[in-house]
C-alpha positions in Angstrom: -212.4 -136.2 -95.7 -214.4 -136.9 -92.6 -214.9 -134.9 -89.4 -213.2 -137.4 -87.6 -210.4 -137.8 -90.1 -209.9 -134.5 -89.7 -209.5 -134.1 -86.1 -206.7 -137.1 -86.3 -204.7 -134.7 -88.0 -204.4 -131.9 -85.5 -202.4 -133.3 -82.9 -200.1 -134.3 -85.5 -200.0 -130.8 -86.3 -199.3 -129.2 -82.7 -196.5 -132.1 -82.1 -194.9 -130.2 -85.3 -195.1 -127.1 -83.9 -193.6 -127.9 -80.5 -191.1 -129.6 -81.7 -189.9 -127.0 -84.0 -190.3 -124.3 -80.9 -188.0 -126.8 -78.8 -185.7 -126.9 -81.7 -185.2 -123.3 -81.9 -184.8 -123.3 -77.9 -181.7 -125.9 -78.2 -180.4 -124.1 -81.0 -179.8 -120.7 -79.0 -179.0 -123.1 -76.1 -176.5 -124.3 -77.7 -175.3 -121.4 -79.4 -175.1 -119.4 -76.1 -173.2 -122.3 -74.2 -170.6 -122.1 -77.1 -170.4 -118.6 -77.0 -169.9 -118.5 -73.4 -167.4 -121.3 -73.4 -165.2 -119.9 -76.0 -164.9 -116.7 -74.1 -163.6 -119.0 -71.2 -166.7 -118.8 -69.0 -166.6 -121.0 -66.3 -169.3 -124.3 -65.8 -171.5 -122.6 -62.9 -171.6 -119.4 -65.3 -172.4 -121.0 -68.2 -175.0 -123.5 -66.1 -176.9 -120.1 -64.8 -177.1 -118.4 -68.0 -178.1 -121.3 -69.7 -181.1 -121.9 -66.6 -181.9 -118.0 -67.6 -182.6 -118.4 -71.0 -184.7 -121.9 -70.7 -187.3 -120.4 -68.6 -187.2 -117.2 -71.0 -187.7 -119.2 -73.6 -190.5 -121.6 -72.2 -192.3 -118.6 -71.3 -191.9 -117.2 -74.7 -193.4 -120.5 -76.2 -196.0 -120.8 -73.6 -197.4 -117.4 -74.8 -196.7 -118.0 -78.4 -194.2 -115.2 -78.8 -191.0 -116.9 -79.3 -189.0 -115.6 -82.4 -189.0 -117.9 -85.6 -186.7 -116.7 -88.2 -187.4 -116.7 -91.7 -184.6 -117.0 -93.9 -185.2 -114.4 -97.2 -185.4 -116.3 -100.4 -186.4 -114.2 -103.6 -190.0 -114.4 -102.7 -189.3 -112.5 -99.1 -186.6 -110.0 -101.0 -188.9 -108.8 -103.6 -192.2 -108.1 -100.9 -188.9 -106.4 -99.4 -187.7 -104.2 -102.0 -191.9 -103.2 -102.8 -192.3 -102.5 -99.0 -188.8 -100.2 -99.3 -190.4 -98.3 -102.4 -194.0 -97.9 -101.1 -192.7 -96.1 -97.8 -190.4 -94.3 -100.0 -186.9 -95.6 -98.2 -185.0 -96.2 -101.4 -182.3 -93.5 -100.6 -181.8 -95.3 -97.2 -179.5 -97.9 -99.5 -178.3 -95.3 -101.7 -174.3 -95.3 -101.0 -172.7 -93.2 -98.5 -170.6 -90.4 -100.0 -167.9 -90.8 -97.3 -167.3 -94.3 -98.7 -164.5 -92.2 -101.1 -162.8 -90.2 -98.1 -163.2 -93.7 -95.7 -162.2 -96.6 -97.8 -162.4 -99.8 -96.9 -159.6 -102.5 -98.1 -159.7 -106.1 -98.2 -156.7 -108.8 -96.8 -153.9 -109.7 -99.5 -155.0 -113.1 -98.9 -158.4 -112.5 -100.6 -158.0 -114.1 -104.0 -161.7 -115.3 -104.6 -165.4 -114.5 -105.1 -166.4 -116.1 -102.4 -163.4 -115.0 -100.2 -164.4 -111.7 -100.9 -168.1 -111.9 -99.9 -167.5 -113.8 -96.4 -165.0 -111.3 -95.6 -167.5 -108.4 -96.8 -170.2 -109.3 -94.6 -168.0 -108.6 -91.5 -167.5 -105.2 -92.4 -170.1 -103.0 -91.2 -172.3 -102.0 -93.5 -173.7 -98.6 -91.8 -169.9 -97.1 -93.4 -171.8 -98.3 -96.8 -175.5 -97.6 -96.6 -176.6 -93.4 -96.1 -179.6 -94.1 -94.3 -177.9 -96.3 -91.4 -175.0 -94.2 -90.4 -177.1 -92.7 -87.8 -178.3 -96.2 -86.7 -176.4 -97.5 -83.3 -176.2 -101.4 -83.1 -178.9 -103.3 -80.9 -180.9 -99.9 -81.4 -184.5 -100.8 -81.9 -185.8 -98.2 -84.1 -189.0 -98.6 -86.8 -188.7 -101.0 -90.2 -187.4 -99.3 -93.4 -188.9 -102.1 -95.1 -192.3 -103.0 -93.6 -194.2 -100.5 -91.5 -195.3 -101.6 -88.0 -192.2 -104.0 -88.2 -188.9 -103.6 -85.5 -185.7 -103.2 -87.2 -182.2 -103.2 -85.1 -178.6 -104.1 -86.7 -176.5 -106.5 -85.1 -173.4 -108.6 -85.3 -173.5 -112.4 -84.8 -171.2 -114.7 -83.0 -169.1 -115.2 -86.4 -169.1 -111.1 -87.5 -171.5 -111.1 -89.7 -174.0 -107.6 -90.0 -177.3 -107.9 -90.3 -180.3 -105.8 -90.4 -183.0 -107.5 -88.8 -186.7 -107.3 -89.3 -189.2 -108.5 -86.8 -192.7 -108.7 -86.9 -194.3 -108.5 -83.9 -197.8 -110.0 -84.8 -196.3 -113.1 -86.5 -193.0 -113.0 -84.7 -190.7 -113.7 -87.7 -187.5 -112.1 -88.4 -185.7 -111.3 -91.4 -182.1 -111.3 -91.3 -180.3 -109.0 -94.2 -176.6 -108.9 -95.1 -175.3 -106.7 -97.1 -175.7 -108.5 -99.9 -178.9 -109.1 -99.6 -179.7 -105.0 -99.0 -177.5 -104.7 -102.3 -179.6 -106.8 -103.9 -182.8 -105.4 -102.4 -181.6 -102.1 -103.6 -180.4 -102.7 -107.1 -184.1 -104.7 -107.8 -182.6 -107.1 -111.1 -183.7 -110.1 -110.8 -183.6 -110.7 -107.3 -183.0 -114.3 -106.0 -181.2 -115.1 -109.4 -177.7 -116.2 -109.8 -177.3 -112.6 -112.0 -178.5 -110.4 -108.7 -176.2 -112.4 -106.3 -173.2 -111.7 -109.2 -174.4 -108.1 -109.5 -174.7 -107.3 -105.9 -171.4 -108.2 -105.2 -169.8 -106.8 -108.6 -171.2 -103.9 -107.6 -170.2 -103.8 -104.1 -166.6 -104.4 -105.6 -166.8 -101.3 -107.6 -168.3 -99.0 -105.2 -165.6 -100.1 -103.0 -163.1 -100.1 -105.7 -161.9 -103.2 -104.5 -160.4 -105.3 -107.2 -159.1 -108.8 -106.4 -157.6 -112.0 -108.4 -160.9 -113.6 -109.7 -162.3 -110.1 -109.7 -159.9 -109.0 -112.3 -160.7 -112.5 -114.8 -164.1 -111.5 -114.3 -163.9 -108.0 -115.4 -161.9 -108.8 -118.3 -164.9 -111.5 -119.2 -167.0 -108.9 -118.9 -165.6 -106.4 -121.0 -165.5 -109.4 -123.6 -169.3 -109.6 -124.2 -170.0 -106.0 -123.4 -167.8 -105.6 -126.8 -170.0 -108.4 -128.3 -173.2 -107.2 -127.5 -172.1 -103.7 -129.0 -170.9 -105.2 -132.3 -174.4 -107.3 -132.2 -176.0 -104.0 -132.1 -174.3 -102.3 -135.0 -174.4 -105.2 -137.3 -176.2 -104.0 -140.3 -173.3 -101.1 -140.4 -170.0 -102.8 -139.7 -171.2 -106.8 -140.0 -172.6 -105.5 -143.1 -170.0 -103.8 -144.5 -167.1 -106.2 -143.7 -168.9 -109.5 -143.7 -171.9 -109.3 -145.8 -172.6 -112.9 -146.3 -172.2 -113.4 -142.8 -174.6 -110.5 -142.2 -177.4 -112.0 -144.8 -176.7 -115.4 -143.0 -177.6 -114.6 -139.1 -179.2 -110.9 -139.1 -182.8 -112.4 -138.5 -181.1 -113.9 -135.5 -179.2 -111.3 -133.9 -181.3 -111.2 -131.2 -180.8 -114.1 -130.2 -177.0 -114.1 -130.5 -177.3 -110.5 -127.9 -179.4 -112.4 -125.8 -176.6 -115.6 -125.1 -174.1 -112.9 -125.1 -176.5 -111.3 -122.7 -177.1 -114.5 -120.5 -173.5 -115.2 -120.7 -172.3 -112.2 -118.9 -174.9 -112.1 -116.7 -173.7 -115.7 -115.2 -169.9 -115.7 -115.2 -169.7 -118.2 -112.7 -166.2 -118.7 -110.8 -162.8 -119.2 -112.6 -162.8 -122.7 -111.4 -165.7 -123.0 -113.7 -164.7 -122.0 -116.7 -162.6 -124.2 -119.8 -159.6 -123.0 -121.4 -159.8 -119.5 -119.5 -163.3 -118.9 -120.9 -166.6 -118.7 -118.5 -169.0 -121.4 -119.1 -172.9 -120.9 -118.8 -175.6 -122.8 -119.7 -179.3 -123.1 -120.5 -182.0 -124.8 -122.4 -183.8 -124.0 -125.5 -187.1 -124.1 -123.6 -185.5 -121.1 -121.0 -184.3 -119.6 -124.3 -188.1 -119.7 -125.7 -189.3 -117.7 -122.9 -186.9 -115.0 -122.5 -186.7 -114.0 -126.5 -190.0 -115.1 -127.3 -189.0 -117.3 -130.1 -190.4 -121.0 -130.5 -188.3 -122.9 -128.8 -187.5 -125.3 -132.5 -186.0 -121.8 -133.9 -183.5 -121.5 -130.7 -182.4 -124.3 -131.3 -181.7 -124.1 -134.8 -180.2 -121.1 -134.4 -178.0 -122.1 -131.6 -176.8 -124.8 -133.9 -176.2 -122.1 -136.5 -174.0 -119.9 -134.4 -172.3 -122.9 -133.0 -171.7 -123.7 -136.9 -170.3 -120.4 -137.3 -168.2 -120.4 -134.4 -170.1 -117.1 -132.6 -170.7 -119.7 -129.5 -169.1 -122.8 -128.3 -171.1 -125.6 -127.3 -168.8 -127.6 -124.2 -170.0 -131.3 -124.1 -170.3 -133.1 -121.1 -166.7 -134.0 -120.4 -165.2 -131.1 -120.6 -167.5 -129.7 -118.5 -165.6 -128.7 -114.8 -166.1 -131.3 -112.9 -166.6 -128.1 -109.9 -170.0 -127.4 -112.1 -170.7 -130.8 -113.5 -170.9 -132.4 -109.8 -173.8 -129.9 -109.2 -175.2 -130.7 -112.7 -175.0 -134.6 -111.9 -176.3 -134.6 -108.8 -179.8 -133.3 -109.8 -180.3 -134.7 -112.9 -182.6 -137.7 -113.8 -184.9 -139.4 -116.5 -185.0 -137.0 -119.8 -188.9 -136.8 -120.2 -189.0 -135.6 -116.5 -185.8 -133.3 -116.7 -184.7 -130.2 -119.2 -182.5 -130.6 -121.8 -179.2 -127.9 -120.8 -176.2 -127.2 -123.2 -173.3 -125.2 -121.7 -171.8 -123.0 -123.8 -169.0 -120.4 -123.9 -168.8 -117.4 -126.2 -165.3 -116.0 -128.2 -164.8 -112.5 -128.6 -166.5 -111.4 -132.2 -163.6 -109.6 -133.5 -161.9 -109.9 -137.1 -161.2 -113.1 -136.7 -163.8 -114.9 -135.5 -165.8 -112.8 -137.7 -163.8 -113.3 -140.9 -163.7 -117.0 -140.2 -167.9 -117.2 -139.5 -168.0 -115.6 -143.2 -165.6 -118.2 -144.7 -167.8 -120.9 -143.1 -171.2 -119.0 -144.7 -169.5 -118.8 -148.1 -168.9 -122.9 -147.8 -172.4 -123.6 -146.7 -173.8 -122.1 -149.8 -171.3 -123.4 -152.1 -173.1 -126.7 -150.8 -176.7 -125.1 -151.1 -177.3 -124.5 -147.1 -178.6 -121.1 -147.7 -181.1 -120.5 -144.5 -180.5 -121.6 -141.0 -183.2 -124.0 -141.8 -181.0 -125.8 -144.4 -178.9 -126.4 -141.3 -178.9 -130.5 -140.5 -176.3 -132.9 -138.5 -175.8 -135.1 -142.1 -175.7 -131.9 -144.4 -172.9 -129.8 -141.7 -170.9 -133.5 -141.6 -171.0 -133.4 -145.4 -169.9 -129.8 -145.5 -167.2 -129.4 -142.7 -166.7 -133.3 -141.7 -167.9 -135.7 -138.5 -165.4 -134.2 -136.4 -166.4 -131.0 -136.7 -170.1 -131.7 -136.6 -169.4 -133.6 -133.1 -168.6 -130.0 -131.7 -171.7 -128.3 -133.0 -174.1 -131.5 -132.5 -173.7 -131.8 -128.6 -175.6 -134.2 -126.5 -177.5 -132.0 -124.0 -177.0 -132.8 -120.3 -180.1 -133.8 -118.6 -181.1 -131.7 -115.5 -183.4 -129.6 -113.7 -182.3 -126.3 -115.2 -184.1 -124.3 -112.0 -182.3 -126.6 -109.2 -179.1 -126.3 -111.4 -179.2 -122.4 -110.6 -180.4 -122.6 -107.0 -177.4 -125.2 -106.5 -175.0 -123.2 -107.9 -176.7 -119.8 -105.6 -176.5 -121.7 -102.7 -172.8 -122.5 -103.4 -172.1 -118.6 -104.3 -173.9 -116.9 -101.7 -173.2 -117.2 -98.0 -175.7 -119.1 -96.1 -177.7 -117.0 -93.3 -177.4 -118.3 -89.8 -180.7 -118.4 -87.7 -181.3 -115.0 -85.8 -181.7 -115.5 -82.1 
């Protein structure tokens, strides 16, 4: 690019930048005026106070200083969590003993997740966290976070608490519920759908706060937890009771612990489930990654377990439409998009079990031996097209990563801008 080229660009550049700082002006403008309305202020009030904070903040902008808020994604939570550890604050998020002689209770009329969570963000979290009980709101005191930063806790215009980190080089500010502290604190897979679900499952228990959707959930819960520990102790008690079934799927186990794994890891809402049963999904090439396994053997050995009824493939249409509206508004052209199955998972107990070794028995009698035996034609030929149709599920188009962020973003409560 040319000089001259070059210098086109940069008033382009300072227009953006003024606009934005104008934006953010309005927006507290705008807030404030609300604010002061709703609290019945009258015009000439609301016109002085609104005259007080222009010039504040055209002087702020004029020397550079105005606030710009940063919203905290998973990239901004995890340089977080290492700045917590590295200045050795991690027992500033440990939980408050005097959460047990103090507890906190929820409304009757909180029956959902996401009931739960907006309610939960109005409570005041320094009755929660050890290392802020001392902490007065508005108090400017140093970042537990990032050293040199400002830190104060606050309550916005709609109850929420924050902790807020400002840095006073960059002038950027970090808003944190609790939440996102939880999540901070607990370190799994931070900006994932399994870290929002574990932050608040594990705010729930803490609290020992149990709820409608709570209660479906724990019982889903308890479901693969049982799974994963008969996975585990398969070559005693799969062995011993099911021995076909054992020499049929024990080179596969771990991928059957890992969708059992996945699966309780992303128990979405109840409205998102089919026939009482969480749905979750994800592609082969995810699957690749996380077990280390070519992709062409997860999917054969999906297929397998689908066979053997250890996991339920769900096609398209039965799909909640609640989940498959995300799903369908992101998808696009399959040699641009992943390839996503979702799946549910039965309890593995003597049923399903006994049943999984009837269906190995049959396969052999028709000379499927291996997983790689496995085919559309030869599972048709052994079980019929019906049944095939249930194991052999057209996979639903999508980008798998916008699929998650979608369904985050539909969890999680979205952070106002600080002023």
């Amino acid at each position: 690019m040319k000089q001259g080229d070059s210098n086109k660009l940069k008033p382009r550049i300072v227009d953006s930048k003024i606009k934005k700082e104008q934006f953010r002006k309005q927006q507290r403008i705008d807030r404030l005026k609300g604010k002061m309305e709703a609290e019945g202020a009258t015009g000439k009030e609301i016109r002085d106070a609104v005259f007080m904070l222009k010039q504040k903040e055209d002087k702020k902008i004029e020397s550079g200083t105005q606030t710009h808020y940063i919203k905290p994604g998973k990239k901004e939570k995890v340089l977080l969590r290492e700045g917590l550890l590295q200045n050795k604050n991690y027992e500033i998020l440990t939980t408050t003993s005097s959460i047990t002689e103090h507890p906190i209770s929820i409304p009757a009329r909180i029956s959902k997740h996401r009931e739960f969570m907006d309610y939960m963000q109005t409570i005041d979290f320094r009755l929660y966290f050890k290392g802020f009980q001392k902490w007065n709101i508005n108090e400017t005191r140093a970042c537990v976070f990032i050293e040199g930063n400002q830190a104060w806790i606050k309550q916005d215009g709609k109850g929420v608490y924050r902790y807020y980190s400002k840095d006073a080089v960059k002038h950027t500010v970090h808003g944190l519920n609790i939440f996102d502290l939880i999540e901070i604190r607990e370190g799994a897979e931070i900006g994932s759908i399994y870290s929002i679900n574990n932050a608040r499952r594990r705010l729930a228990s803490d609290l020992g706060i149990v709820y409608s959707e709570r209660q479906w959930e724990i019982l889903r819960e308890k479901k693969y937890e049982k799974n994963m520990d008969i996975i585990k102790r398969a070559d005693i008690e799969i062995q011993r009771d099911f021995p076909n079934l054992f020499g049929f799927i024990k080179s596969y186990l771990p991928l059957l612990e890992h969708l059992n794994d996945w699966g309780v890891k992303h128990i979405l809402e109840k409205e998102h489930s089919f026939k009482g049963e969480s749905i979750f999904f994800q592609s082969t090439t995810h699957m690749e990654k996380m077990v280390g396994k070519d992709q062409t053997i997860c999917s054969r050995a999906v297929n397998m377990f689908a066979v053997l009824g250890l996991i339920k493939k769900i096609r398209e249409e039965n799909v909640p439409s609640s989940l498959l509206g995300v799903a369908q508004a992101i998808r696009g052209k399959r040699n641009e998009f992943k390839l996503v199955n979702f799946y549910t998972v039965p309890a593995l107990n003597h049923q399903v079990l006994s049943e999984a070794e009837e269906r190995v028995k049959r396969l052999n009698e028709n000379g499927i031996t291996s997983m790689f035996r496995i085919s559309k034609k030869k599972i048709e030929q052994c079980f019929g097209e019906g049944f095939a149709k249930k194991v052999y599920v057209n996979p639903t188009s999508i980008r798998e990563q916008l699929l998650e962020k979608s369904i985050i973003e539909h969890l999680y409560y979205d952070v106002e801008p600080a002023d």
